[in-house]
LOSE-634726 format. One record per atom (N, C-alpha, C): atom name; residue number from 0; x, y, z; residue in one letter. Coordinates in steps of 0.05 Angstrom, whole numbers, m for minus. Layout:
  a   k      X      Y      Z r
 CA NUM      X      Y      Z A
...
***
This chain:
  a   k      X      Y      Z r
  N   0   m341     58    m21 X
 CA   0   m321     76    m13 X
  C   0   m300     62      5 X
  N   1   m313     44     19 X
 CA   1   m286     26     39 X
  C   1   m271     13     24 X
  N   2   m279      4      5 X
 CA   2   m253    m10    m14 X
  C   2   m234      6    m26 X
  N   3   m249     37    m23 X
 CA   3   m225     51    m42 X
  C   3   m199     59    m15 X
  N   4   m218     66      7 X
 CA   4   m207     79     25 X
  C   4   m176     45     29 X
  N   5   m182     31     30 X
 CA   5   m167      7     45 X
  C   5   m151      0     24 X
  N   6   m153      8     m3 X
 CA   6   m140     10    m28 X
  C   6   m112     29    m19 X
  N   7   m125     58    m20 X
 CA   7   m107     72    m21 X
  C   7    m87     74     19 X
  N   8   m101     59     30 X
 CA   8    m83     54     65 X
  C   8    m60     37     53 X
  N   9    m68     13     27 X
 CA   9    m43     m4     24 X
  C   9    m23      4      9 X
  N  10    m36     22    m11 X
 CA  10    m21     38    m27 X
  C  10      7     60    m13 X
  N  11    m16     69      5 X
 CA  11      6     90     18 X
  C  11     29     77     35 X
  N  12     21     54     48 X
 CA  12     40     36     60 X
  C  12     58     25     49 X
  N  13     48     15     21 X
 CA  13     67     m4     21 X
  C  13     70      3    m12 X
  N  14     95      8    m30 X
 CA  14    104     13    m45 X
  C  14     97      1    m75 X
  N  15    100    m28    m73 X
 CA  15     92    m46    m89 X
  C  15     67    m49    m97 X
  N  16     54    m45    m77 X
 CA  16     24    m50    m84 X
  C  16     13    m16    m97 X
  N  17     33     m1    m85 X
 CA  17     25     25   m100 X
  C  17     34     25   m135 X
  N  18     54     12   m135 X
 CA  18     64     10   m162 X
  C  18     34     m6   m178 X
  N  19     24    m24   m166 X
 CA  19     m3    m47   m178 X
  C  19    m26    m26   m178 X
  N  20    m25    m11   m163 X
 CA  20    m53      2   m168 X
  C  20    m47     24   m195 X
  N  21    m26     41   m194 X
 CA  21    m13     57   m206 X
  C  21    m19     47   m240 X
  N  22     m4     23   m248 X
 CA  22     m2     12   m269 X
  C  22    m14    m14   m276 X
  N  23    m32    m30   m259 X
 CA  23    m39    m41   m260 X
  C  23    m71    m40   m249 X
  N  24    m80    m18   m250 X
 CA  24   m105    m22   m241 X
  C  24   m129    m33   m247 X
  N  25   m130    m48   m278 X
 CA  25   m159    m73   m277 X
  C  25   m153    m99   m257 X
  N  26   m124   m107   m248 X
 CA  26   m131   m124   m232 X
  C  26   m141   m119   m207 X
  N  27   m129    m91   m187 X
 CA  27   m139    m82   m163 X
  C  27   m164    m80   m166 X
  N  28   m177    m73   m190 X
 CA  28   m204    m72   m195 X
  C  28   m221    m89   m191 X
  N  29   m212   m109   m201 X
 CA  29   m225   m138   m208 X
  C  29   m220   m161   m173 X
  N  30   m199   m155   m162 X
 CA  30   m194   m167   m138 X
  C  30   m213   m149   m116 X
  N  31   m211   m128   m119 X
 CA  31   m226   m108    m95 X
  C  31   m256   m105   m100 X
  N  32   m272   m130   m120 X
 CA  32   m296   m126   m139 X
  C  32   m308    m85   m137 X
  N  33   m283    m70   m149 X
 CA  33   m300    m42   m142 X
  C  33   m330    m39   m171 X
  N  34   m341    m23   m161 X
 CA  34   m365    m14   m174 X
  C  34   m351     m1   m208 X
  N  35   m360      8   m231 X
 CA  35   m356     27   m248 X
  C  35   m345     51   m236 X
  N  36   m362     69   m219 X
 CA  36   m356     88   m208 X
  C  36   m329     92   m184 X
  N  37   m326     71   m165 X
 CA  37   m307     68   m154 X
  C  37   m276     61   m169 X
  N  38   m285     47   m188 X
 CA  38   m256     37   m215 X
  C  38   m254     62   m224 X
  N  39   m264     87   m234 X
 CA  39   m263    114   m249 X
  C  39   m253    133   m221 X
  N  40   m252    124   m200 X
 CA  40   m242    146   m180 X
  C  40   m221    131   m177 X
  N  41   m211    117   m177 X
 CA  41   m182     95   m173 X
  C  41   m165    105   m197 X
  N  42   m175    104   m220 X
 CA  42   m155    106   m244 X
  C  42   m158    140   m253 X
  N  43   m170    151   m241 X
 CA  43   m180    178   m241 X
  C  43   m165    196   m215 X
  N  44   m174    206   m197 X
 CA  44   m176    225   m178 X
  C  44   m148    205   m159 X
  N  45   m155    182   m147 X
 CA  45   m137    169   m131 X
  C  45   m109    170   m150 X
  N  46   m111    151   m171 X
 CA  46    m88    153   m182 X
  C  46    m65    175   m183 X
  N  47    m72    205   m185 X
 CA  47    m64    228   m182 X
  C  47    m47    219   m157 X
  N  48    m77    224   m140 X
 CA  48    m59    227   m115 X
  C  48    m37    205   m101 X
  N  49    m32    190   m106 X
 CA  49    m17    161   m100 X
  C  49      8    157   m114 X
  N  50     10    164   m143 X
 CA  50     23    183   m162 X
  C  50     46    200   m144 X
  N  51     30    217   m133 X
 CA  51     45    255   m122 X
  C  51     51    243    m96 X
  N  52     50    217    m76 X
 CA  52     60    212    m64 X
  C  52     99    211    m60 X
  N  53    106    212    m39 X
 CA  53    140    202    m28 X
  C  53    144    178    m42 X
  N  54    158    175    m40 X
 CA  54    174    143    m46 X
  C  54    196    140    m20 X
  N  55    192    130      6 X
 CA  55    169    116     12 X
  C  55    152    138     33 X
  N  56    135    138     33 X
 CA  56    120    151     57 X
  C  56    128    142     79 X
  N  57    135    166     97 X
 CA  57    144    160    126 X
  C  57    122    155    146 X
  N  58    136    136    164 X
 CA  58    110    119    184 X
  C  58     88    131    194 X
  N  59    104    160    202 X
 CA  59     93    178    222 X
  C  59     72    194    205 X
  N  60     74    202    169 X
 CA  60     59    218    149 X
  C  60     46    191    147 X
  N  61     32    166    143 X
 CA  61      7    151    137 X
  C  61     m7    167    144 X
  N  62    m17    169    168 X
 CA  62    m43    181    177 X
  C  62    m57    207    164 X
  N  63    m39    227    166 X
 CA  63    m51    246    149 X
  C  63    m48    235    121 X
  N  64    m26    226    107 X
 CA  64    m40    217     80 X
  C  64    m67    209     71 X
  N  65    m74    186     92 X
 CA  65    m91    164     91 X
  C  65   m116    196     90 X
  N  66   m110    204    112 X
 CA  66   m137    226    116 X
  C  66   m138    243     91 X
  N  67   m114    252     85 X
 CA  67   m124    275     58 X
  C  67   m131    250     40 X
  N  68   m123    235     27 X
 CA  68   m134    220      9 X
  C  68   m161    205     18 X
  N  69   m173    195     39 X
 CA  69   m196    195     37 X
  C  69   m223    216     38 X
  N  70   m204    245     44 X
 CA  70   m225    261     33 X
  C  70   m227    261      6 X
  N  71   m207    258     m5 X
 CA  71   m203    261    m32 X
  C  71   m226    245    m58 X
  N  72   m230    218    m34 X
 CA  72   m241    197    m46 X
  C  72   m273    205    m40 X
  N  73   m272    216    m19 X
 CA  73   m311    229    m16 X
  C  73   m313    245    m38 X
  N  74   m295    264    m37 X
 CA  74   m309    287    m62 X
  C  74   m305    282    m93 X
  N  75   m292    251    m91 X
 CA  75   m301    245   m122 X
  C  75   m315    238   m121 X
  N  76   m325    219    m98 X
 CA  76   m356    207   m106 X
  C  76   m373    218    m99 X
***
């Protein structure tokens, strides 16, 4: 779950890397070694949410992002 959680902190940060997880997700996969189960909540449940994000998320909204999306990431798994 920490790899997804630190996945989606970079995602919400930083734009580009949200675009890589977005449309490129066997390599985030393959770099972040996630589990089966963790890769199916990434291209599944996270993806949504990262997706329905701002373009760009403001400094001060990370934190609650980061928080609703890592609940997000407990109750898929």
């Amino acid at each position: 779950m920490e790899s997804l959680v630190e996945i989606a902190h970079k995602a919400i940060a930083d734009y580009g890397f949200r675009q890589e997880a977005l449309w490129s997700p066997d390599g985030v996969i393959d770099r972040w070694g996630l589990s089966s189960k963790e890769a199916k909540v990434l291209t599944g449940a996270l993806n949504e949410a990262l997706a329905a994000l701002p373009i760009p998320v403001e400094p001060e909204k990370i934190p609650s992002e980061l928080e609703r999306i890592t609940k997000l990431i407990k109750g898929a798994l």
